[in-house]
C-alpha positions as CSV (number, residue, x, y, z in Angstrom):
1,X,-24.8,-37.9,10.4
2,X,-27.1,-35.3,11.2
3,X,-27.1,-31.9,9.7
4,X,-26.4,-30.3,12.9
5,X,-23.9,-32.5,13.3
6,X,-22.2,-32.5,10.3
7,X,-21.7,-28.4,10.2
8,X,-20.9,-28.3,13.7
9,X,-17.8,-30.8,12.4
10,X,-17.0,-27.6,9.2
11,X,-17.6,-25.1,11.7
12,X,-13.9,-24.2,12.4
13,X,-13.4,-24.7,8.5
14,X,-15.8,-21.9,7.5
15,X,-15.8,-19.6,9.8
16,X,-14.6,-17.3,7.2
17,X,-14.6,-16.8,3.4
18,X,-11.7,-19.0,3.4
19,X,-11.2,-21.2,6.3
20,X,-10.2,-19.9,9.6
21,X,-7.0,-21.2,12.0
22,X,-7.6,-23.4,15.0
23,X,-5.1,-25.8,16.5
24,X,-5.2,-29.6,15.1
25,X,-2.8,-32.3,16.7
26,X,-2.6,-33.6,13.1
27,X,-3.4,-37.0,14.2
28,X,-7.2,-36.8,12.0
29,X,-4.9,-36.0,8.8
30,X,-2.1,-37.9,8.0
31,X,-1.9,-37.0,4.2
32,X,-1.7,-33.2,5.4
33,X,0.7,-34.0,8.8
34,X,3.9,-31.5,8.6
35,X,6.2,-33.9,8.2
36,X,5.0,-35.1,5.3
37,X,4.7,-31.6,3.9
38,X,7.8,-30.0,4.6
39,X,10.0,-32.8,2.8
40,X,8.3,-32.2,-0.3
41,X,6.5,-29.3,-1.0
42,X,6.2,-27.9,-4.4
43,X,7.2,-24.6,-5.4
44,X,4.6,-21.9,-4.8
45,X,2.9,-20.3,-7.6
46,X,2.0,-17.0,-8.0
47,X,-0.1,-14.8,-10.6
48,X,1.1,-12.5,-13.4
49,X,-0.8,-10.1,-15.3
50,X,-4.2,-9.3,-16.0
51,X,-7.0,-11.6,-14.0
52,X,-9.1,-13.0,-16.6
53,X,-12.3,-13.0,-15.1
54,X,-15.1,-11.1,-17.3
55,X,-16.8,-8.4,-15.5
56,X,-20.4,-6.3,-16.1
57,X,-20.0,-3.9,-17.8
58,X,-21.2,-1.1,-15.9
59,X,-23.2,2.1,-17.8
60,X,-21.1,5.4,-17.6
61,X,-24.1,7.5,-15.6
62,X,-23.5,4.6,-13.4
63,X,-19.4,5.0,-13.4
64,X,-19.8,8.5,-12.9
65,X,-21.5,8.7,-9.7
66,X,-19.5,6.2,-8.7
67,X,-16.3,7.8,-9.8
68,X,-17.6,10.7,-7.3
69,X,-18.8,8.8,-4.5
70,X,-15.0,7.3,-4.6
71,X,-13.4,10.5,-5.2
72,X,-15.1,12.9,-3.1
73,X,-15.8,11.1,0.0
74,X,-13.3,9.1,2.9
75,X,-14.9,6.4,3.9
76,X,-15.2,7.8,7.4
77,X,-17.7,9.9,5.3
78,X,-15.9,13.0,5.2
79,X,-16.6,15.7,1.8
80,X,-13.2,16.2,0.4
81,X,-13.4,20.0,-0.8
82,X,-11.2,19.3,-4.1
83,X,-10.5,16.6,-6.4
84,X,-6.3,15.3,-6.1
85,X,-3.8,13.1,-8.0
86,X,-0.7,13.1,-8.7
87,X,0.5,15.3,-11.6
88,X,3.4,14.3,-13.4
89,X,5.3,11.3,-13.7
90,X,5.3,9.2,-10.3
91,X,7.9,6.8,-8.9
92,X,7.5,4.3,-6.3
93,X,10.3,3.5,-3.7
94,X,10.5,0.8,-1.4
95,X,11.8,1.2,2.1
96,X,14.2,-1.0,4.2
97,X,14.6,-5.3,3.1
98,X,10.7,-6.0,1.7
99,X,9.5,-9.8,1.9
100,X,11.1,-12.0,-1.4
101,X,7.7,-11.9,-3.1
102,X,7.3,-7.8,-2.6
103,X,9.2,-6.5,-5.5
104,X,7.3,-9.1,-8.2
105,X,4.2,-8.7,-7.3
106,X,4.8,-4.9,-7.1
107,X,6.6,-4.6,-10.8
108,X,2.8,-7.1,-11.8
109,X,0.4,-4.3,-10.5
110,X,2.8,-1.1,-11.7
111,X,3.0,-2.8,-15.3
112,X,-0.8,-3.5,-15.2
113,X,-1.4,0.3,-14.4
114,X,0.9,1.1,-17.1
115,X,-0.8,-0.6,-19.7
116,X,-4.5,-0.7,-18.2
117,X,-4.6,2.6,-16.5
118,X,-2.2,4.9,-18.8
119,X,-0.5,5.9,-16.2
120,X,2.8,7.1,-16.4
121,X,4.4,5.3,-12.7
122,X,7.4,3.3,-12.3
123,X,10.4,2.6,-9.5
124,X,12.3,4.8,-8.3
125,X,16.0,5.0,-8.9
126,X,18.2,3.5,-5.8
127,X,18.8,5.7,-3.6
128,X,16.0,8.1,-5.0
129,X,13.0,9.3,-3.2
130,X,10.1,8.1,-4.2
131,X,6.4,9.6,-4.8
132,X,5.1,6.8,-3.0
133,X,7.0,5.1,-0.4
134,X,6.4,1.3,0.7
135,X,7.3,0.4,3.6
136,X,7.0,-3.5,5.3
137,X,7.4,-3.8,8.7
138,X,6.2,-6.7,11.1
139,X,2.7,-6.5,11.6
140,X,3.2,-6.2,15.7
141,X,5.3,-3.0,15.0
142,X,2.7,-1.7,12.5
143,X,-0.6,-2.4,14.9
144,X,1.7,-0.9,18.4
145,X,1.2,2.5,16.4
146,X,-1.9,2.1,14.4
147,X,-3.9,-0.5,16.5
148,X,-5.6,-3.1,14.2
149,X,-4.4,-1.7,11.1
150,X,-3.3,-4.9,8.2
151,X,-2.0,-2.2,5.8
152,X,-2.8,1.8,5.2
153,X,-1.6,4.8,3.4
154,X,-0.7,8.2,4.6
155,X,-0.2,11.8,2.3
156,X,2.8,13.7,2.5
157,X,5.1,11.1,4.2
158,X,8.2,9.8,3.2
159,X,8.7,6.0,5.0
160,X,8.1,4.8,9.1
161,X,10.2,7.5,10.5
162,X,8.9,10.5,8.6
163,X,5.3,9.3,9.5
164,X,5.9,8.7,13.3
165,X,6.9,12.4,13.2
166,X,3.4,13.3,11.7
167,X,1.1,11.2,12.7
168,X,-0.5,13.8,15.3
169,X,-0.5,16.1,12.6
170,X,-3.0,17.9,10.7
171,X,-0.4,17.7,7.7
172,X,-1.6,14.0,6.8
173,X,-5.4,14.6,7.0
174,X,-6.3,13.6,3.1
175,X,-9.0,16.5,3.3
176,X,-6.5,19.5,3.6
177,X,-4.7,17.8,0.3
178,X,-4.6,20.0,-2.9
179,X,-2.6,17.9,-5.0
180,X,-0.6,14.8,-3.9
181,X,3.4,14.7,-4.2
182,X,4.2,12.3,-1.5
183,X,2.2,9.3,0.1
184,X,3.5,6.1,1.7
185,X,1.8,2.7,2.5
186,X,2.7,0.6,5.2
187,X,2.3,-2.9,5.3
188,X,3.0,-5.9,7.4
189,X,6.3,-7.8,6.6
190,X,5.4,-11.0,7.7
191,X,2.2,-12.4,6.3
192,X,1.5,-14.3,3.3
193,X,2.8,-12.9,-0.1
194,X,-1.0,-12.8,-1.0
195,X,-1.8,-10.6,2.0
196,X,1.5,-8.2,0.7
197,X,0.2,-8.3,-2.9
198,X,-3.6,-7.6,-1.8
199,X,-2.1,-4.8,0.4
200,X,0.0,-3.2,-2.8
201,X,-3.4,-3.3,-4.7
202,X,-5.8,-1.7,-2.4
203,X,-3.0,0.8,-0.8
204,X,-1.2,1.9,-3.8
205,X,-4.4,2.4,-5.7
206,X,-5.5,4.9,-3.2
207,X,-2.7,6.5,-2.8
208,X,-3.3,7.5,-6.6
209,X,-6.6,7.7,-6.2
210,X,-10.1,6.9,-4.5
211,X,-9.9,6.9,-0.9
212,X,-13.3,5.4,0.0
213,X,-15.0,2.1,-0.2
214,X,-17.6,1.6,-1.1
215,X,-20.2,-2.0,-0.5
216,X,-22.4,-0.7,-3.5
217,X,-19.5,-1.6,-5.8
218,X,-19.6,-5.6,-6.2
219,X,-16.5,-5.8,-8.9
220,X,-13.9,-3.5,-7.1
221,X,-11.3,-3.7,-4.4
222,X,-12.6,-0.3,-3.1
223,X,-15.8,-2.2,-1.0
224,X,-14.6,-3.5,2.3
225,X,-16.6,-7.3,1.4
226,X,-13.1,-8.6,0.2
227,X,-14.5,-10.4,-2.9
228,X,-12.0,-9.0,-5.1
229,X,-8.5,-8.4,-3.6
230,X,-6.8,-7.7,-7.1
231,X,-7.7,-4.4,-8.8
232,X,-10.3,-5.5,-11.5
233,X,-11.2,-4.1,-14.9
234,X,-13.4,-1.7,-13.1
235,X,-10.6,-0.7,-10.9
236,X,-8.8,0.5,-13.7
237,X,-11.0,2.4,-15.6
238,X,-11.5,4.4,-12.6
239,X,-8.1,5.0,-12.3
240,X,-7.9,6.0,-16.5
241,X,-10.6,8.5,-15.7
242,X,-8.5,9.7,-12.5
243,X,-5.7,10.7,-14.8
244,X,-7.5,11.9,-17.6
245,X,-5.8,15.0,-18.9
246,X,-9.3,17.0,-18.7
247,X,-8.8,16.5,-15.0
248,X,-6.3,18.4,-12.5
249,X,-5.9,18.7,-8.7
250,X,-7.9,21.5,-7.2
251,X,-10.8,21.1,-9.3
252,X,-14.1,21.3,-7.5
253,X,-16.9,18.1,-7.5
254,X,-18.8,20.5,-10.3
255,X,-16.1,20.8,-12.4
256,X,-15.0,17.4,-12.3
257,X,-18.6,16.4,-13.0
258,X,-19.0,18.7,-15.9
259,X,-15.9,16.6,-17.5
260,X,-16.8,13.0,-16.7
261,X,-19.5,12.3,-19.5
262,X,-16.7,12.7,-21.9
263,X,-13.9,11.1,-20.2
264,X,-15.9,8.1,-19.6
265,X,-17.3,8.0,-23.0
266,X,-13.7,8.2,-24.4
267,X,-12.2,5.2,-21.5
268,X,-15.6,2.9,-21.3
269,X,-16.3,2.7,-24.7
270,X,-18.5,-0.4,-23.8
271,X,-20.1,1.9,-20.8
272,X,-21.9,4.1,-24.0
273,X,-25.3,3.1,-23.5
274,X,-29.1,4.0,-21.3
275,X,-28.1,5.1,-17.7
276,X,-29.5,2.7,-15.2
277,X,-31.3,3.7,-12.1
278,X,-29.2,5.1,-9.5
279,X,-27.6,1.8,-7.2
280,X,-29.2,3.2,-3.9
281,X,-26.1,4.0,-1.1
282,X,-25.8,1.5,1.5
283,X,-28.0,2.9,4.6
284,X,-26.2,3.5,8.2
285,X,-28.3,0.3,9.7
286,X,-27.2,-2.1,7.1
287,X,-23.5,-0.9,7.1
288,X,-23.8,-1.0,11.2
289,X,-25.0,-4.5,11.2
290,X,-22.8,-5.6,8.3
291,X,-19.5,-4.6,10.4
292,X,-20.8,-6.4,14.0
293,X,-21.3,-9.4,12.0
294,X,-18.0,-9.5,10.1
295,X,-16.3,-8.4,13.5
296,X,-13.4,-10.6,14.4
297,X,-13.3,-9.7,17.8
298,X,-17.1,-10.4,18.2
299,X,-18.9,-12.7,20.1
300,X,-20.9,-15.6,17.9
301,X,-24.3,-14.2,19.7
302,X,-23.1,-10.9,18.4
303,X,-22.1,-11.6,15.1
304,X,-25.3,-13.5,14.5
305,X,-27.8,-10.9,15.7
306,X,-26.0,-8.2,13.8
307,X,-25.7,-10.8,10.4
308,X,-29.3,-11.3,10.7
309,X,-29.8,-7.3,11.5
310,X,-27.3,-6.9,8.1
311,X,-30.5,-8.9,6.0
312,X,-33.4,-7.8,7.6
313,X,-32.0,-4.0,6.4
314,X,-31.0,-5.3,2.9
315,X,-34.5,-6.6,2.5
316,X,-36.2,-3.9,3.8
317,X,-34.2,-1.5,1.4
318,X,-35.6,-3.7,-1.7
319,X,-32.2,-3.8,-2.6
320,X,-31.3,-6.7,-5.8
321,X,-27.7,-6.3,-5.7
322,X,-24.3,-8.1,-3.8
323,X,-25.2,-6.5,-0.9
324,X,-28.3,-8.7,-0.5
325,X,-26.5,-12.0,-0.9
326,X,-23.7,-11.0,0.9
327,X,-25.7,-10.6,3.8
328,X,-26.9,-14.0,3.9
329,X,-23.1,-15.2,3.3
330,X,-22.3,-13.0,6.3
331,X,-25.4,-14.7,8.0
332,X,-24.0,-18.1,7.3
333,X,-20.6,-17.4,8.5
334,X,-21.8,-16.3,11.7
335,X,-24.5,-19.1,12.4
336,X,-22.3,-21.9,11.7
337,X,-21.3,-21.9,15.8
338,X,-24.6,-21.7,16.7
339,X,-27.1,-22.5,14.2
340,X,-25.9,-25.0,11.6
341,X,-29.3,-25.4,10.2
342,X,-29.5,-22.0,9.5
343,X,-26.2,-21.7,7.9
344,X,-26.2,-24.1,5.9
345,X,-29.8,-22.5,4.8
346,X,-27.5,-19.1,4.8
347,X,-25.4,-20.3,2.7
348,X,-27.3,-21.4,-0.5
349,X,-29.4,-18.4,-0.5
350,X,-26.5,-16.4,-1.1
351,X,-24.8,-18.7,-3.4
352,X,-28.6,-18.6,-5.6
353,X,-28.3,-15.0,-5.8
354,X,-24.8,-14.4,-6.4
355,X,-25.0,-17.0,-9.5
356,X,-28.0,-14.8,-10.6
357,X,-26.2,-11.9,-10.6
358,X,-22.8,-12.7,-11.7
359,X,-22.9,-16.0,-13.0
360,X,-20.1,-18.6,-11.5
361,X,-17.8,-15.7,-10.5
362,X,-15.7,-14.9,-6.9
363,X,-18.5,-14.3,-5.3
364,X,-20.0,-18.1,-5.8
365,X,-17.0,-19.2,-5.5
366,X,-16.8,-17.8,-1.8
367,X,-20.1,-19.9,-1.2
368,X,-18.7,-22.8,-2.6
369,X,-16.5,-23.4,-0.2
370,X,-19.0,-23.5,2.7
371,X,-20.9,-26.3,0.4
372,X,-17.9,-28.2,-0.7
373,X,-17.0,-28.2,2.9
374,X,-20.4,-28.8,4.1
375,X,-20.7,-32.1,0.9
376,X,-17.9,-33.5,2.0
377,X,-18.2,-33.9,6.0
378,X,-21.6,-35.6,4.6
379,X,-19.9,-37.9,2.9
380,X,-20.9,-36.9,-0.5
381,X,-17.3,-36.7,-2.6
382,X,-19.5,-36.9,-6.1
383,X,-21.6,-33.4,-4.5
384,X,-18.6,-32.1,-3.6
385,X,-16.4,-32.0,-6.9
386,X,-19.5,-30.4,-8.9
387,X,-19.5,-27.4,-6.6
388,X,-15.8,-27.0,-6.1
389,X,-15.2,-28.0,-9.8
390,X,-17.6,-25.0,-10.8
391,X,-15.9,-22.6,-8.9
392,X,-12.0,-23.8,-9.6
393,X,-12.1,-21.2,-12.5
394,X,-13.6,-18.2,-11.1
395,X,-11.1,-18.3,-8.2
396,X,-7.8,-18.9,-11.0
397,X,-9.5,-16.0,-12.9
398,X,-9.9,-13.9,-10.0
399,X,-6.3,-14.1,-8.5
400,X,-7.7,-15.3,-5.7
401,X,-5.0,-18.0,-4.3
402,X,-6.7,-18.1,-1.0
403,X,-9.8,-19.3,-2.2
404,X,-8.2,-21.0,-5.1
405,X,-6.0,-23.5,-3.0
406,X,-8.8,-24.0,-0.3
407,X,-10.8,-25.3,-3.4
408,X,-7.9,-27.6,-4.8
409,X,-7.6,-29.1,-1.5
410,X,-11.4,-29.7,-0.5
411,X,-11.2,-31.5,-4.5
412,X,-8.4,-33.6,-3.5
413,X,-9.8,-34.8,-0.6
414,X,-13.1,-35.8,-2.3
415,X,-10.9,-37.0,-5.0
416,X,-9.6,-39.2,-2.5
417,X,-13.2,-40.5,-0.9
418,X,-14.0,-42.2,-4.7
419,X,-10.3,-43.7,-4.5
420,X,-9.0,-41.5,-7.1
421,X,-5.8,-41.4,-5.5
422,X,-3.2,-40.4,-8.7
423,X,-5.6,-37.4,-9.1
424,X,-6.1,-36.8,-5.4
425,X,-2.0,-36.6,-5.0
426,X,-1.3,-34.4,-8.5
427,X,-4.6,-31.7,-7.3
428,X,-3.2,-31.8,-3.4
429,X,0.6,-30.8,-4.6
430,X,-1.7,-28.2,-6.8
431,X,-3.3,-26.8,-4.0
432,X,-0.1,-26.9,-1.7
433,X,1.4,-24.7,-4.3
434,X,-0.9,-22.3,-4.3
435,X,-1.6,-22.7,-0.4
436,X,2.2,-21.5,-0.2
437,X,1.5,-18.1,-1.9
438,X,-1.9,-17.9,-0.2
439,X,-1.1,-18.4,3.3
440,X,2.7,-19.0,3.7
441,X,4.1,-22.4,4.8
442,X,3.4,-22.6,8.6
443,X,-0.6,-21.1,8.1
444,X,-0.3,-24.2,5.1
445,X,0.2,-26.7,7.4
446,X,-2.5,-26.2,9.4
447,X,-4.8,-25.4,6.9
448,X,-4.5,-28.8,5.1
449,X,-4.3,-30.9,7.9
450,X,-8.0,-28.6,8.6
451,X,-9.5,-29.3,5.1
452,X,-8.5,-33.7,5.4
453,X,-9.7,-33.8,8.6
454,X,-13.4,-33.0,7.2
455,X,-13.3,-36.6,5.6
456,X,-15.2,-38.7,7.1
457,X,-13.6,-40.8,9.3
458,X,-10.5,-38.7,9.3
């Protein structure tokens, strides 16, 4: 099979970090057919605690002016005049009947800012109002008011109703904020349980602290790249340094700035060493392209001029970091339509400088699936499993279930190709399991009968 070919064949598959939805009849991919899966599915899995993965340690000049950028700044690019957090104890309070896998994954991330943040927030009594407020509604409800929103937060809101009787107000404008008492994030109530717990991350984290993202930042949930969709190690030290008690709500960007060497010095003990040069912010040309080519709504022509605008910036910048790479992963996603040659050429650019920056982390792991996928439509099961089985661990360690069960399933069906069936079944009901948490059961079906049906011969 050609090379053209053979991507043109994974196109649908890779469209996206993790693969993307299109209708299948099923016939191609009898293992994966519905029927066969809704009998017997396994029980989904889901993660607790901590994720394991090992980050760099970033240098506290570094932290600090990203601690700034993050704290100072909306992403629409805004100045906020004064720093804000909560002060005092904060409870969290969930609105209406939440989605069965709401309340764990919520009581996960407020232990882990407990322990890993210091910071003093649990529920809120029954019946009590809460500091924060989540609230899950369905995701058509959600978008008929805030039109392509997946989840956000609002200040000075108390649930749906309070905000629909605010939302044309200046009183929920973050830059007229002193201190915060009240916020709420809304979030859609029928998606995958990974979707709701990546929502709680991201939306609850701001509501406590940062309020802009940032691509500079390669190990955080606060960059809009969506490598990370679990608050990291990083995450949380910005969050300590956010509720340090040299800090307080209404102090000014110099004040806050005069305190940081010390906080930092005292929370990123490991961060105590020669200041780096400056990580140089992302220009408006890069971050212009970037967006048209991760566009869902765009056209292919579109998305592939603007991914190939999005690396022509980054290399014109000089810039050595994620962004670079991540450019030529957006380039690949967005060839793969039209120019599977270059995709596939994409594609392990970005993987080679990902690896050279962070080793066999999330972020290889996001090109390894366009390989695996990419192997194994060639017909090359042995290819496959080294590059799926060197990415298995970064995805488990990264609480990624999305691109963890995408992986388990590509392995399985290369499993399968050498006629390694035992281990084929025991790493499909694997990858089922976590498909369930990742996707949901109806998105599952689809997306396995997807992955066999890149077999050859499927």
């Amino acid at each position: 099979m050609s090379l053209r070919a053979t991507l043109l064949a994974a196109a649908t598959l890779l469209a996206s970090c993790t693969p993307s939805l299109s209708p299948h009849d099923g016939s191609a991919a009898t293992r994966a057919s519905v029927a066969t899966m809704t009998r017997a599915l396994p029980a989904p899995r889901r993660f607790d605690g901590a994720p394991s993965a090992r980050l760099p340690v970033v240098p506290n000049g570094q932290m600090a002016r990203d601690f700034m950028a993050l704290s100072f700044q909306l992403e629409t690019g805004r100045q906020l005049p004064v720093f804000t957090r909560f002060e005092g104890p904060i409870t969290v309070a969930v609105e209406g009947t939440p989605p069965p896998t709401l309340g764990p994954d919520l009581d996960t991330l407020l232990e882990r800012l407990r322990q890993e943040a210091g910071i003093d927030i649990g529920r809120a009594k029954p019946g009590e109002m809460g500091s924060i407020t989540i609230t899950a509604l369905p995701r058509a409800k959600l978008q008929a008011s805030v039109p392509g929103a997946a989840c956000f937060v609002v200040p000075r809101v108390a649930g749906w109703q309070d905000y629909l009787s605010k939302r044309f107000s200046p009183e929920i404008d973050w830059t007229t904020l002193r201190s915060r008492s009240r916020a709420s994030v809304f979030l859609p109530s029928d998606v995958s349980p990974q979707e709701i717990r990546d929502c709680l991350h991201e939306e609850i984290a701001q509501a406590l602290g940062p309020l802009n993202d940032l691509y500079r930042l390669p190990q955080s949930v606060f960059n809009d790249d969506n490598m990370h969709v679990v608050l990291t190690d990083y995450d949380m030290t910005i969050l300590r340094a956010t509720y340090a008690p040299e800090l307080a709500s209404g102090m000014t960007q110099q004040q806050v700035a005069a305190r940081l060497p010390g906080i930092l010095a005292r929370v990123n003990p490991q961060g105590r060493r020669p200041d780096t040069a400056p990580v140089a912010e992302s220009t408006p040309e890069w971050n212009a392209a970037i967006t048209g080519a991760l566009a869902p709504g765009g056209s292919d022509r579109a998305r592939l001029i603007a991914a190939q605008r999005a690396v022509t910036a980054a290399q014109a910048a000089g810039w050595t970091d994620a962004r670079l790479p991540f450019s030529h992963l957006a380039l690949g996603r967005a060839a793969l339509a039209t120019d599977p040659d270059a995709a596939i050429s994409a594609f392990l650019t970005a993987g080679t400088g990902f690896r050279a920056l962070f080793g066999d982390g999330i972020h290889a792991a996001h090109v390894a699936i366009q390989l695996g996928a990419f192997s194994l439509t060639s017909g090359q099961a042995e290819s496959a499993l080294r590059i799926i089985d060197r990415a298995i661990p970064a995805a488990d360690d990264a609480q990624n279930a999305a691109v963890l069960a995408t992986l388990l399933l590509l392995r399985a069906e290369a499993m399968e190709m050498q006629g390694a069936r035992p281990e084929a079944a025991r790493t499909r009901r694997e990858g089922l399991a976590w498909g369930r948490y990742a996707w949901g059961d109806d998105v599952l079906a689809r997306r396995t009968a997807e992955v066999a049906a890149l077999s050859p011969g499927a």
